[in-house]
C-alpha positions in Angstrom: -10.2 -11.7 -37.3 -6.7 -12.4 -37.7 -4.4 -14.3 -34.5 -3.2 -10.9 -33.1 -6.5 -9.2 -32.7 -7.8 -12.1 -31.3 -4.6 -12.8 -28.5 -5.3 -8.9 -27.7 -9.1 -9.7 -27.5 -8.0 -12.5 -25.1 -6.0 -10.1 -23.2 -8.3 -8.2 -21.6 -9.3 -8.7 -18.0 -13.0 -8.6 -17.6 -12.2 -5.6 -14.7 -10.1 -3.7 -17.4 -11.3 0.5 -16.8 -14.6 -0.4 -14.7 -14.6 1.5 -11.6 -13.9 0.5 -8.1 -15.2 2.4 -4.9 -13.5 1.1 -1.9 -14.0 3.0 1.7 -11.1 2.5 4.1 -9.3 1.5 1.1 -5.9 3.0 1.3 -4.9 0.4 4.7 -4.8 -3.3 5.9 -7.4 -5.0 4.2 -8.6 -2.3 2.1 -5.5 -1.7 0.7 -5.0 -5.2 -0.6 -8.2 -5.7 -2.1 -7.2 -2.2 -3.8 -4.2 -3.4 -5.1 -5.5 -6.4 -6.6 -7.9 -5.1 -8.5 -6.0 -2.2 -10.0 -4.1 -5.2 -11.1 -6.7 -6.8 -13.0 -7.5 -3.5 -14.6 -9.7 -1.5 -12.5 -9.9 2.0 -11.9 -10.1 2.9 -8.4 -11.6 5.1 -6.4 -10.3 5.1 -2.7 -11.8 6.8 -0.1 -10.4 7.6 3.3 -10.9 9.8 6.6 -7.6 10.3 8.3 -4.9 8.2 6.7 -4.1 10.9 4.6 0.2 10.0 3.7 -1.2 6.1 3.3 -3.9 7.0 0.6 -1.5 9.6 -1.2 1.2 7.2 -1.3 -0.9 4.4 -2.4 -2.4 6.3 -5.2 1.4 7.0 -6.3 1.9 3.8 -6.3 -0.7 2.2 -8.2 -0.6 5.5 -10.9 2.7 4.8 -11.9 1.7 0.9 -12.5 -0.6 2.6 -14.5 -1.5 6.5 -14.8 -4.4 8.0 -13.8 -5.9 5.1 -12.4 -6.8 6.1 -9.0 -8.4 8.8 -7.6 -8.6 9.5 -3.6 -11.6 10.5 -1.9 -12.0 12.5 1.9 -14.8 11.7 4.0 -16.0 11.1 7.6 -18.7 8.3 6.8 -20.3 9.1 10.5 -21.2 12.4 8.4 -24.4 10.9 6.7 -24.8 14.4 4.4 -21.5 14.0 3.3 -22.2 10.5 2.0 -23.8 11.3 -1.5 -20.7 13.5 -2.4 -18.6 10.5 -2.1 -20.5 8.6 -4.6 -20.3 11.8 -5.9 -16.9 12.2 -6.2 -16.6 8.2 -7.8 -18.3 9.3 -10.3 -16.8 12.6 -11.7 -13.9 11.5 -13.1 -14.8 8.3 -15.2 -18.8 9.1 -15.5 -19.7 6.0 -14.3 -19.4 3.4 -11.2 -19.7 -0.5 -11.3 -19.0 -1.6 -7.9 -19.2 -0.6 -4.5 -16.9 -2.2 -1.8 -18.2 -1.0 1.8 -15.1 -2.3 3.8 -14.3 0.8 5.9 -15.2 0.1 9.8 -14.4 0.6 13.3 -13.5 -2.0 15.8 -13.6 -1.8 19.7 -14.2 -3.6 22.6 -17.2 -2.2 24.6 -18.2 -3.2 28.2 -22.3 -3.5 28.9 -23.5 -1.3 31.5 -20.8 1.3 30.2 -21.4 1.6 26.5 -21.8 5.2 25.7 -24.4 6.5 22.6 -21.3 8.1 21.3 -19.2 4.3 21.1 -22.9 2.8 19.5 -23.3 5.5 16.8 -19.3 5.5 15.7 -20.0 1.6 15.3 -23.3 1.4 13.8 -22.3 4.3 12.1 -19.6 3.1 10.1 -20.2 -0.9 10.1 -24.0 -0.4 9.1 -25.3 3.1 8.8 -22.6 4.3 6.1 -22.5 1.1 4.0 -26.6 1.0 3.3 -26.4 5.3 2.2 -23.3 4.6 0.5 -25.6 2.1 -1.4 -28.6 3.8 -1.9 -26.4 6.8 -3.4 -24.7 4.5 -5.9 -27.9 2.4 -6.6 -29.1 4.3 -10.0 -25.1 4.4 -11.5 -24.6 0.8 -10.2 -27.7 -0.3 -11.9 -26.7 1.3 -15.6 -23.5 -0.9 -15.4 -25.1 -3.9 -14.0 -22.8 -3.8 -11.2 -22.5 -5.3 -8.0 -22.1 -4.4 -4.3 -19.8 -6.5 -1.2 -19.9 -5.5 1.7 -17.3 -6.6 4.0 -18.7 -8.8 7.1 -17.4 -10.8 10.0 -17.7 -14.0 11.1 -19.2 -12.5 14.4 -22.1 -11.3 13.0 -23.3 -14.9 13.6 -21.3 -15.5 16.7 -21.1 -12.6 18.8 -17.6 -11.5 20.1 -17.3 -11.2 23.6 -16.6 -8.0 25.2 -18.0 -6.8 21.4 -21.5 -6.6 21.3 -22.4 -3.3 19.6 -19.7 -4.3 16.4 -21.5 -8.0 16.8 -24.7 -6.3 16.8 -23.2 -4.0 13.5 -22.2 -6.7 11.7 -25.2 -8.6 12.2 -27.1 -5.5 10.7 -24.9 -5.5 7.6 -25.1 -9.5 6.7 -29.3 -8.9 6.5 -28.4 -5.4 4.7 -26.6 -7.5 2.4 -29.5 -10.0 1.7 -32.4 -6.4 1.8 -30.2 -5.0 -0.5 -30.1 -8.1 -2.8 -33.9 -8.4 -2.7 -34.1 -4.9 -3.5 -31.5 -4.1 -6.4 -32.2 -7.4 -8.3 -31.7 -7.8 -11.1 -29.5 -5.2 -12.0 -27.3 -5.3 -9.0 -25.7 -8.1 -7.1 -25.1 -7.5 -3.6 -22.9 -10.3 -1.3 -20.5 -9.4 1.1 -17.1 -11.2 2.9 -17.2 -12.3 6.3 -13.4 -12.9 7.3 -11.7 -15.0 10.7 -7.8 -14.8 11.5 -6.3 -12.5 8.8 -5.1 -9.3 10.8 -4.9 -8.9 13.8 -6.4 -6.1 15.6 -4.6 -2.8 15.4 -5.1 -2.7 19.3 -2.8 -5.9 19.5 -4.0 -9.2 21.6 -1.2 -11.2 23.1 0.0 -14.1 21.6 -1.5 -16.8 23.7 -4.8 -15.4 22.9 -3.9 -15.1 18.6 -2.5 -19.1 19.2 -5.8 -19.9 21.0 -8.1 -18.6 17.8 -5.7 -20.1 15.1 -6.2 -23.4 17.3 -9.5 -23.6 16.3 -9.2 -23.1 12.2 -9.9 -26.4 10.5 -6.8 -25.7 8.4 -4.4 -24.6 11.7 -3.1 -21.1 10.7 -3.9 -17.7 10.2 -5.4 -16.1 7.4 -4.0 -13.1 5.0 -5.2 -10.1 3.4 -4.9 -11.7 -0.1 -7.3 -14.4 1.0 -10.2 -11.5 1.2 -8.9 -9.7 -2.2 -9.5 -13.3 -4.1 -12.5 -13.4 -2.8 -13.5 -10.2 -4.0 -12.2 -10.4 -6.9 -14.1 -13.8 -7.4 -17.5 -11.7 -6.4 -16.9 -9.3 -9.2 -15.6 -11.0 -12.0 -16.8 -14.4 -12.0 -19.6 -14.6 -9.7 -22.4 -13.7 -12.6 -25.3 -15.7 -10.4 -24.6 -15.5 -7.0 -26.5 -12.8 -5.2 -27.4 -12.0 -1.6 -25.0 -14.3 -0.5 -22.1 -14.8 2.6 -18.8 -15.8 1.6 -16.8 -16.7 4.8 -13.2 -16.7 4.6 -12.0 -18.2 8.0 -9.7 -21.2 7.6 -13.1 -23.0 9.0 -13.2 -21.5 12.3 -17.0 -20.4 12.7 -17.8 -24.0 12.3 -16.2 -25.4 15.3 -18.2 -24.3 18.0 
């Protein structure tokens, strides 16, 4: 082999062309992780429900770094029929899926004695419900690539957020979904998810005392970012060959100090 083959051989990103399901990926965190991995090589596949001008100009984006790199999928993840076409749909342009990032999810405050069915199922629906058919649809073409799954968590499925039980209660779900879906897809697939603090705040905005108060209590005395959770995908993917089943919290320390 002479030295150019081998630099080109050397070249080549361990993500280069596999492809990359990511719901809610066309915003905030989702986006982020998206463009991070298209820049290690992926092809993407980026589902979203109504963000419809954020996905299109995202895909623009990242196909002119690249063309034909991304592909948008539609969907309304509460719509549990609709959930195999997604998978579906990841898999009709390339023939094939390697990983699976559930990150889509909805997050509200809801007040015991008042919590409606309608407020339980949108966030069991979308934090826990989707993500496990969303797997068990792209079990079989996960398992022919020896892919993986992550599943993005929070930090308050072990310490319940006040005034947010049914998304603690969610979350909760999806950390031992995680570790069931580990136990279950093994040894084909891996399956670990992301359980992020500080990074973004809220889209229904807390004042700033209150986003001074949680900062206060990171070990390292500052918020978060996006890019924090896209490493830490990215570390889940490509280099995290034995680690399976597993909770990687990205919170500047917080959930330790009680």
């Amino acid at each position: 082999m002479n030295d150019t083959t081998e630099a080109s051989s050397e070249s080549v990103s361990p993500l280069q062309d596999r492809v990359i399901l990511i719901t809610g990926g066309v915003h905030r965190i989702g986006a982020v992780i998206a463009r991070t991995l298209h820049a290690e090589g992926a092809r993407l596949v980026l589902h979203y429900r109504g963000s419809r001008n954020a996905a299109h100009t995202l895909q623009n984006e990242l196909n002119a770094l690249r063309n034909d790199s991304v592909v948008l999928v539609r969907a309304d993840l509460l719509d549990q029929a609709a959930l195999p076409a997604v998978v579906a749909d990841a898999l009709a342009t390339w023939g094939r899926l390697d990983v699976l990032i559930n990150n889509a999810s909805s997050f509200y405050p809801t007040q015991l004695g008042k919590i409606t069915e309608t407020e339980w199922d949108d966030l069991v629906g979308t934090n826990l419900k989707a993500p496990f058919f969303l797997s068990q649809a792209a079990a079989p073409h996960l398992k022919e690539q020896r892919g993986c799954i992550i599943n993005i968590a929070d930090i308050h499925a072990d310490r319940p957020l006040k005034r947010f039980p049914v998304y603690s209660i969610a979350k909760a779900g999806l950390v031992m979904l995680t570790k069931s879906l580990a136990c279950e897809m093994g040894p084909e697939v891996r399956v670990n998810a992301i359980a992020p603090g500080a990074i973004l705040w809220p889209e229904r905005k807390i004042d700033e005392v209150t986003q001074q108060r949680i900062v206060s209590r990171t070990f390292l005395k500052r918020q978060g970012n996006p890019e924090d959770i896209a490493r830490a995908a990215l570390f889940l993917i490509r280099d995290a060959d034995y680690t399976s089943g597993q909770v990687i919290t990205v919170d500047g320390g917080r959930s330790l100090n009680s």
